[in-house]
DRENZA-534788 format. One record per residue (C-alpha): residue in three letters; x, z, y. Coordinates in pm, whole numbers, padded with zeros to 5 digits, always signed. Example, Ala and Ser with C-alpha at 12.3 -4.5 7.8 and 13.67 -1.06 7.14 Angstrom:
<pts>
ala+01230+00780-00450/ser+01367+00714-00106/
</pts>
This chain:
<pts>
unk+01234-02827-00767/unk+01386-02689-01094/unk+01389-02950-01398/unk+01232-02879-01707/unk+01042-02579-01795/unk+01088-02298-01649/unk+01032-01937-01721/unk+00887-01691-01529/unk+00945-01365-01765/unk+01061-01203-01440/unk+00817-01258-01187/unk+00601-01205-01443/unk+00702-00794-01483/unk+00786-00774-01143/unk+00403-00868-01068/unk+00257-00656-01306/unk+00447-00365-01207/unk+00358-00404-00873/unk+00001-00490-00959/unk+00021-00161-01140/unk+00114+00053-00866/unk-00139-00123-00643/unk-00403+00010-00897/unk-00287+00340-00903/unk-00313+00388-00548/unk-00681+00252-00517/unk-00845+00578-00688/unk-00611+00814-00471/unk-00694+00607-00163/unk-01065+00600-00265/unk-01071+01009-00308/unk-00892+01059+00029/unk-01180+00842+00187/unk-01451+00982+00024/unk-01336+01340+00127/unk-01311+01234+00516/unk-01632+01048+00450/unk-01802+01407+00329/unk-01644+01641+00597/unk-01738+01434+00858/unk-02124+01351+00823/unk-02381+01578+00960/unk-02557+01735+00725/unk-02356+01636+00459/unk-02172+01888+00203/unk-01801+02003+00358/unk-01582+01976+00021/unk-01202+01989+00248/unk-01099+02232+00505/unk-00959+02089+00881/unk-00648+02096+00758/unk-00685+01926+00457/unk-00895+01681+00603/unk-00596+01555+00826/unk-00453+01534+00505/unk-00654+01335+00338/unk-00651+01137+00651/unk-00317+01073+00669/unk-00354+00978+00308/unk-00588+00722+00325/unk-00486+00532+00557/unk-00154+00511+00433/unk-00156+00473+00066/unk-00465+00201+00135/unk-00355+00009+00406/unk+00079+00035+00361/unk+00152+00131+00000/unk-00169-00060-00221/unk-00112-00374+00012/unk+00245-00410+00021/unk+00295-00394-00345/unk-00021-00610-00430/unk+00152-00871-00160/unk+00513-00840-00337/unk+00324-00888-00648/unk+00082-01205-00561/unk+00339-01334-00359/unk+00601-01342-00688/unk+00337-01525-00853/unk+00218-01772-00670/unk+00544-01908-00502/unk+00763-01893-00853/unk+00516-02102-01017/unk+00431-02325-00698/unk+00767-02393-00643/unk+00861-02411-01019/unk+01186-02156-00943/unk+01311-01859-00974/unk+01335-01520-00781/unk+01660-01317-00816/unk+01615-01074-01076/unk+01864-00839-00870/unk+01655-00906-00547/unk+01321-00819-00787/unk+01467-00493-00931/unk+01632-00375-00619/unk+01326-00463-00355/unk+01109-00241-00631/unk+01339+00011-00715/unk+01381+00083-00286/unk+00979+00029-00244/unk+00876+00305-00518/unk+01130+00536-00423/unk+00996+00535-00074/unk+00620+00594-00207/unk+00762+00850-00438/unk+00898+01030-00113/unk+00633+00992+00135/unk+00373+01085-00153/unk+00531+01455-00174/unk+00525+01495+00162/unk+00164+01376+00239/unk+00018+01596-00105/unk+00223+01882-00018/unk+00030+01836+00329/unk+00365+01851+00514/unk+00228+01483+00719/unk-00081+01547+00876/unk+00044+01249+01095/unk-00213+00987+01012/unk-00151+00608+00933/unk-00032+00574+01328/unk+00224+00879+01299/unk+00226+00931+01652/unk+00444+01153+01795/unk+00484+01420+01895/unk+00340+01538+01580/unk+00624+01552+01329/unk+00562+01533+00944/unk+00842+01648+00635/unk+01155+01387+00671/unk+01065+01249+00328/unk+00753+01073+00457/unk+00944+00910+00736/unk+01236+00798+00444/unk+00995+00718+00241/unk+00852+00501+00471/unk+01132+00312+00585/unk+01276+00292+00218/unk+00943+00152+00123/unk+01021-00162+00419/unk+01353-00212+00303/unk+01293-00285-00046/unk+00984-00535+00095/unk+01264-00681+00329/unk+01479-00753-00019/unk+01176-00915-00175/unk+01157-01126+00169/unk+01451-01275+00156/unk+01435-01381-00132/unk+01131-01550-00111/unk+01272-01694+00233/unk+01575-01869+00012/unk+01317-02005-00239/unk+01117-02153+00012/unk+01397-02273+00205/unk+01582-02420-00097/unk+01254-02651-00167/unk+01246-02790+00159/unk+01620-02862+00154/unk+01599-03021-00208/unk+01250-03182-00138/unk+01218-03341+00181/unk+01004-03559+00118/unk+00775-03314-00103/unk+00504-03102+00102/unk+00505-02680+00083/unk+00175-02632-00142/unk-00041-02505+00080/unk-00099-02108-00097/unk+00271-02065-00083/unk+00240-02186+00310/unk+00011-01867+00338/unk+00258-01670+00134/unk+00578-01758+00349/unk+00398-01736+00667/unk+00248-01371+00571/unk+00596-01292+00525/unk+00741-01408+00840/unk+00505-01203+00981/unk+00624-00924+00787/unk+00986-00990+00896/unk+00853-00971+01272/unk+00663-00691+01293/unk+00853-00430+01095/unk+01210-00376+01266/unk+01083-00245+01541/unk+00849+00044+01332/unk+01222+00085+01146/unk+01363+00198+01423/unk+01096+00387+01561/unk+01150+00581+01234/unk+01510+00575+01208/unk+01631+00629+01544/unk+01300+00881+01675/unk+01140+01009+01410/unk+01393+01086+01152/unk+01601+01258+01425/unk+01294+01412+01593/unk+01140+01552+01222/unk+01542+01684+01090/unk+01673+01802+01410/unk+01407+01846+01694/unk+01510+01593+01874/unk+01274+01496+02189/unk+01105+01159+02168/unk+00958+00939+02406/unk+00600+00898+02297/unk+00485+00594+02493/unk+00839+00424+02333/unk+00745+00556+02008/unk+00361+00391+02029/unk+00438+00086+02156/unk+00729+00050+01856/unk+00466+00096+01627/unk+00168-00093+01785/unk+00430-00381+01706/unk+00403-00369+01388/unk-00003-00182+01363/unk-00145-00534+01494/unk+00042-00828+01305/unk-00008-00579+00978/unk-00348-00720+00960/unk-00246-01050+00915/unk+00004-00948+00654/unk-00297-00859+00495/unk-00502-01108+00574/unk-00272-01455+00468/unk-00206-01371+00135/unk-00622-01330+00092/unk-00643-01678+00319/unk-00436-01821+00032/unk-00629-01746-00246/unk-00913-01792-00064/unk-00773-02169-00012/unk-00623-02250-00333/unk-00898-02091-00576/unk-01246-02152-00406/unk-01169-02514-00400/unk-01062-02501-00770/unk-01380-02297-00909/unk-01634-02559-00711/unk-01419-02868-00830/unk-01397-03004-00515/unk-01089-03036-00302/unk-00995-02850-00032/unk-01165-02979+00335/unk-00846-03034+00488/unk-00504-02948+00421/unk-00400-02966+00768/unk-00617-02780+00879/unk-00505-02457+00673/unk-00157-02540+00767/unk-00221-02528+01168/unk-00443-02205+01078/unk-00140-02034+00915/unk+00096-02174+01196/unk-00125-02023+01449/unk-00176-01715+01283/unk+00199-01650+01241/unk+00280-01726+01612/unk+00030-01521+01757/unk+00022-01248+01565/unk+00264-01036+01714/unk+00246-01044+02107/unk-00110-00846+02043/unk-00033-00487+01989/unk-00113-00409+02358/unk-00491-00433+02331/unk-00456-00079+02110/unk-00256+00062+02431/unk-00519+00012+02685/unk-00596+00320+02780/unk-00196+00446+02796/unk-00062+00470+03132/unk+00354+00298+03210/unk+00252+00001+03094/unk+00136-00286+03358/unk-00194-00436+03367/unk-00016-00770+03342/unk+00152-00714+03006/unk-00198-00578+02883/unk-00369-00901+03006/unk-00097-01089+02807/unk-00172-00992+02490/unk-00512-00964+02578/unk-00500-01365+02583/unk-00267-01427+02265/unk-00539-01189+02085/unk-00787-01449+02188/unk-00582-01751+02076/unk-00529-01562+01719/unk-00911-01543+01669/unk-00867-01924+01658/unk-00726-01977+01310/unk-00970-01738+01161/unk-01252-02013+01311/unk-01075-02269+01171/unk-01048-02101+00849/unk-01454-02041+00810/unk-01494-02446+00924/unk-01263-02503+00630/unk-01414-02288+00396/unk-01781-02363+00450/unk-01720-02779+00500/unk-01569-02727+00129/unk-01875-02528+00054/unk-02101-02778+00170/unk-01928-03077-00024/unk-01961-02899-00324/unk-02323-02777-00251/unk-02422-03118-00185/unk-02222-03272-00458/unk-02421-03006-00712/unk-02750-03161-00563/unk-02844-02962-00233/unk-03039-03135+00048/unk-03136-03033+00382/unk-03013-02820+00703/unk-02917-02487+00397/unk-02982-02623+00089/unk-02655-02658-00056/unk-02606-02278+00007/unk-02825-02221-00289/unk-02642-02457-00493/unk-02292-02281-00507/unk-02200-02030-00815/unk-02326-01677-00656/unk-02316-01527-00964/unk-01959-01632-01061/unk-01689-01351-01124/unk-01459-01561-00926/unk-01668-01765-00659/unk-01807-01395-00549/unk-01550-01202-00571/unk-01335-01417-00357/unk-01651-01597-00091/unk-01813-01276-00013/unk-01474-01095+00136/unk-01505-01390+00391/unk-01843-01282+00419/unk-01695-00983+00558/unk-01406-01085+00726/unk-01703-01258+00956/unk-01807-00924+01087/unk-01449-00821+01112/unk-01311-01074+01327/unk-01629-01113+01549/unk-01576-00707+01664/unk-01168-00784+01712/unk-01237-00982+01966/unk-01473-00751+02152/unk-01207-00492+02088/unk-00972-00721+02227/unk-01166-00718+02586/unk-01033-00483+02818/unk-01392-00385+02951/unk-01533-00335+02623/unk-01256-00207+02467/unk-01244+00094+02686/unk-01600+00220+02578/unk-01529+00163+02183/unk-01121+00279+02241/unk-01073+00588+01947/unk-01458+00545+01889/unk-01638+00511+01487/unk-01673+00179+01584/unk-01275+00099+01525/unk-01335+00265+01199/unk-01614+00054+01130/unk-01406-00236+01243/unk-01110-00197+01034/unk-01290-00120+00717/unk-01428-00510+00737/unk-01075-00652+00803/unk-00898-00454+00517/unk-01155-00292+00296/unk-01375-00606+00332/unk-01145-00952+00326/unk-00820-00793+00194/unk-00922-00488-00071/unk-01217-00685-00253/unk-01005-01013-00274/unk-00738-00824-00409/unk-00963-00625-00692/unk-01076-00998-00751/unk-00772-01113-00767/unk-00648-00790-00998/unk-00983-00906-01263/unk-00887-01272-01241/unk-00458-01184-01353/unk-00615-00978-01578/unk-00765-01305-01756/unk-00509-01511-01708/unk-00186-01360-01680/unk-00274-01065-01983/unk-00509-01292-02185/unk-00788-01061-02162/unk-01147-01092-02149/unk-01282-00945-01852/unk-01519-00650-01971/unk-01871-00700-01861/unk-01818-00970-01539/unk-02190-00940-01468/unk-02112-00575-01365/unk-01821-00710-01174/unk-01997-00904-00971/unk-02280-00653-00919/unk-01994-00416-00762/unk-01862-00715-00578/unk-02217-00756-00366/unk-02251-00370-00340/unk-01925-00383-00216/unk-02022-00577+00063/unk-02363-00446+00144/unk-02190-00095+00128/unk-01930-00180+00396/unk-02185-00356+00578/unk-02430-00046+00630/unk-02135+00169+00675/unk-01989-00081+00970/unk-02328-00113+01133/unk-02363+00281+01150/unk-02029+00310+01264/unk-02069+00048+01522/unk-02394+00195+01686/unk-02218+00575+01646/unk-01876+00465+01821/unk-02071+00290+02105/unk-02303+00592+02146/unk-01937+00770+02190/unk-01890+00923+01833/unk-01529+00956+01865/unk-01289+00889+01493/unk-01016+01082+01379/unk-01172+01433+01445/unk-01268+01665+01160/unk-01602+01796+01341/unk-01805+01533+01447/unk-02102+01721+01640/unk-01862+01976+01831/unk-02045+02301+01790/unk-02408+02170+01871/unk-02299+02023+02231/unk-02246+01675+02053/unk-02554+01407+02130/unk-02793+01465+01825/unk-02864+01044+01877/unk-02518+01058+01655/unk-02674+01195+01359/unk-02824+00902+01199/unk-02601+00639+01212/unk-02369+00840+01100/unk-02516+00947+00814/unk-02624+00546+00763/unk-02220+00489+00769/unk-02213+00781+00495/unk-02459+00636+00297/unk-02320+00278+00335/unk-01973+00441+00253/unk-02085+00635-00052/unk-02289+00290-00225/unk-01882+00064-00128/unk-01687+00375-00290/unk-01898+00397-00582/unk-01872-00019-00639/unk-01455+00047-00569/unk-01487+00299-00840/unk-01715+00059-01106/unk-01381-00241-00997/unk-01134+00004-01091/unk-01276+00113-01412/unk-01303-00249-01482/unk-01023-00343-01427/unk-00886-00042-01651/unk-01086-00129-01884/unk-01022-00513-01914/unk-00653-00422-01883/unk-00687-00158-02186/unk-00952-00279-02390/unk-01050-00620-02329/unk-01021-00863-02614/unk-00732-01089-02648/unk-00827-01486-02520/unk-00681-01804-02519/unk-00772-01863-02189/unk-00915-02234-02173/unk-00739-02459-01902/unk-01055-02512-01675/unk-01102-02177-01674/unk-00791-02069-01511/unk-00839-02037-01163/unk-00524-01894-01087/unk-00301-02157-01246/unk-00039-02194-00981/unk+00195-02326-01232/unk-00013-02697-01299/unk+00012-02730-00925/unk+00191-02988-00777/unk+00349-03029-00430/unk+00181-03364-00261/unk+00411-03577-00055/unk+00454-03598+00273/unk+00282-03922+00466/unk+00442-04156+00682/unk+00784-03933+00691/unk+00856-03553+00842/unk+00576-03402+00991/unk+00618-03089+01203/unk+00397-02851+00994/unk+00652-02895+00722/unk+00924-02759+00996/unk+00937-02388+00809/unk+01292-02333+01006/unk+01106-02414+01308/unk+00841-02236+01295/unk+01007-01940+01193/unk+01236-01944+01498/unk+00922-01981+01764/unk+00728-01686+01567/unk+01051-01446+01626/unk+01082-01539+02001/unk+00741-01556+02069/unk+00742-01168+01942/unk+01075-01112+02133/unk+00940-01260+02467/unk+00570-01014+02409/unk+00773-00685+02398/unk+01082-00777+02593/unk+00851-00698+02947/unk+00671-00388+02775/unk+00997-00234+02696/unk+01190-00322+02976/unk+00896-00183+03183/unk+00913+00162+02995/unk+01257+00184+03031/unk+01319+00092+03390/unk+01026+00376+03462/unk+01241+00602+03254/unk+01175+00799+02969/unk+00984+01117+02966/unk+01134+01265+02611/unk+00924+01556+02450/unk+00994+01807+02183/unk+00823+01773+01827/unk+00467+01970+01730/unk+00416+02084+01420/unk+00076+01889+01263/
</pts>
């Protein structure tokens, strides 16, 4: 660790540029849902044509869940490890990893307005979009990978110079989000570079089965890109607003250890239903989908044994008493407990999605959509806004303009995403299939469709309209809150009064980063290296590009 005191002037722009452009995309993402949400409800008013519903589509998904989350992650992740670790990022690693990640949004922005990559978040072939959103994209990766490495020679640099000092456990959930990251996305830059790019410039034919299972690589462990960083805060600050310590240490660690390790051999259980790949493959990461739904148990033990200590601690008795005990109507406590509210729905349907039986009846059904929206627009999105209203406090100095309306959007929020997950759920079962622009398919559609899908509608309208009272909050904090002093105990986010505990009776393996690294990249190798040999020795069955 660096002697002295150290300044963190640069992480300090670097995160609130990021955190800037993370804002910026939350109203565009919002309007592209809201749109979709519109054009397909029965009965509902039709404000976007087909084609600019794809659009919008296309839009959503990835200026919600690539561009807002990748640059809030960059951001966070600056923050918390500088002032965990007491050190320094490069300044030419920070300027070059955002200068290469908003030129890429820059690029595929133009092409997805212009409506030149009516692709979707997947960007499946053979549909080709403009060449700038597949630069764009891959640009936007590249300067994340800069960031990366960085923060990979920090980390590494601590446990070289402290051996005998622990990784603080929200930077743990940092680096391993990040080794995730550096797993999952060189195959989806080569799908880009080497098919797409070609393919979209020069009509090249592409393999699609090659092409989906490239990106199904990275589609799968993205969630847990998402989903660490929000573990992290979720385990440094809750602990830290109750004023109790965390349940166990450990216990986080193995969660993040498992998490990164079997994250990546998963991506099969979205390629059920595509034929060339063996049943055996699919029944492999059918089981390593299984064992990744075990650190998210471990996490809720975690969690609510903290809860409970600090329930009981305030004076709660009984079987649920301490429940009632705990902060509810805290700014902080709620907006960062009820994403893992959430996240419970969320990881309870990715395992039934994960089941080969079941998945074929939801497969490409509302009920993904109803899925998803609980794992990013539930546990990552509203800790993130949190997290955005909390920096906004304590990194800006300003007074956070009416919390009590905060935390009103943070519990419509959640009851919003909840209504629209259940009517999604009972829609994509009944076979209400996503994606499409018209829903009821000229009258021949069931009519038993109708109202749940007009519950999800109403469940989505009451979550966009709390996403739109967080933004202006946070706006509003950022432009007009007053200037504070911000009082030590108040400052939930102070990473920098951490410090890193020492490690009992010598090494321990959880503190093995190098290791760990090195079993997460050949655990990913060994998932695909049967796939792709499998696709290959079959032989590949190119096709020519369609325009969207």
């Amino acid at each position: 660790m660096s002697g002295g005191k150290v300044s963190f002037s640069a992480e300090d722009r670097f995160t609130k540029v990021t955190m800037l452009v993370a804002f910026l995309m939350l109203p565009l993402g919002g309007l592209f849902g809201i749109l979709q949400l519109f054009k397909r409800t029965p009965n509902f008013p039709d404000p976007v044509s087909d084609s600019t519903y794809y659009t919008a589509l296309t839009g959503h998904g990835v200026v919600l869940a690539i561009v807002f989350t990748t640059f809030f992650i960059m951001g966070i992740s600056a923050f918390i490890v500088s002032r965990e670790l007491k050190t320094n990022f490069s300044r030419l690693a920070l300027n070059l990893s955002l200068g290469l990640a908003l030129l890429g949004t820059v690029l595929a922005a133009v092409a997805i307005l212009s409506g030149q990559a009516k692709v979707l978040y997947t960007f499946y072939p053979p549909l080709k979009a403009n060449p700038l959103f597949y630069i764009g994209a891959a640009l936007l990766i590249v300067g994340s990978w800069v960031f990366m490495f960085d923060l990979f020679r920090l980390v590494l640099k601590f446990r070289r110079e402290n051996p005998d000092l622990k990784v603080p456990v929200a930077t743990y959930g940092i680096l391993t989000a990040w080794v995730i990251w550096l797993v999952a996305t060189p195959p989806v830059a080569l799908e880009v570079l080497l098919l797409l790019v070609p393919m979209s410039l020069f009509g090249m034919e592409v393999d699609v089965l090659l092409a989906r299972t490239l990106f199904w690589w990275f589609g799968h462990p993205l969630v847990y890109f998402w989903l660490l960083p929000a573990v992290a805060l979720w385990y440094y600050a809750i602990p830290r607003i109750l004023g109790v310590p965390l349940f166990s240490e450990t216990m986080a660690k193995v969660a993040y250890i498992l998490y990164m390790i079997a994250s990546t051999p998963v991506g099969l259980h979205h390629q059920f239903v595509d034929p060339g790949i063996g049943p055996f493959f699919k029944l492999v990461h059918t089981l390593v989908t299984f064992v990744v739904a075990t650190p998210s148990m471990l996490t809720a033990f975690n969690i609510l044994a903290t809860l409970e200590r600090a329930g009981r601690m305030r004076g709660g008795r009984g079987l649920v008493g301490w429940v009632f005990k705990l902060p509810w109507g805290s700014l902080a406590f709620s907006g960062l407990m009820l994403p893992i509210i959430l996240f419970a729905n969320g990881g309870i349907t990715g395992i039934i999605n994960a089941s080969f039986q079941l998945n074929t009846v939801v497969h490409n059904t509302t009920w993904i959509v109803g899925h998803f929206h609980t794992t990013v627009g539930g546990a990552s999105a509203l800790t993130f806004m949190a997290a955005m209203l909390l920096l906004a406090r304590e990194m800006m100095k300003r007074e956070v303009i009416a919390p009590w309306l905060a935390v009103a959007a943070f519990y419509m929020w959640t009851v919003g995403q909840y209504l629209f997950s259940i009517g999604y759920y009972v829609a994509g079962v009944m076979g209400a299939p996503r994606r499409t622009s018209e829903l009821l398919y000229g009258g021949l559609a069931p009519t038993e469709w109708i109202p749940w899908l007009q519950l999800g509608a109403i469940g989505g309208m009451v979550f966009w309209i709390a996403g739109v009272i967080l933004v202006g909050l946070i706006a509003a904090t950022l432009l007009f809150g007053k200037k504070v002093s911000v009082p030590q105990g108040e400052r939930v986010l102070a990473f920098d009064e951490t410090t890193p505990g020492r490690i009992e009776n010598g090494k321990y393996i959880l503190e093995e980063v190098r290791f760990w690294i090195v079993v997460t990249i050949a655990l990913a190798i060994l998932g695909y290296i049967g796939p792709l040999y499998e696709i290959f020795a079959r032989g590949l069955v190119p096709v020519g590009p369609v325009p969207p």
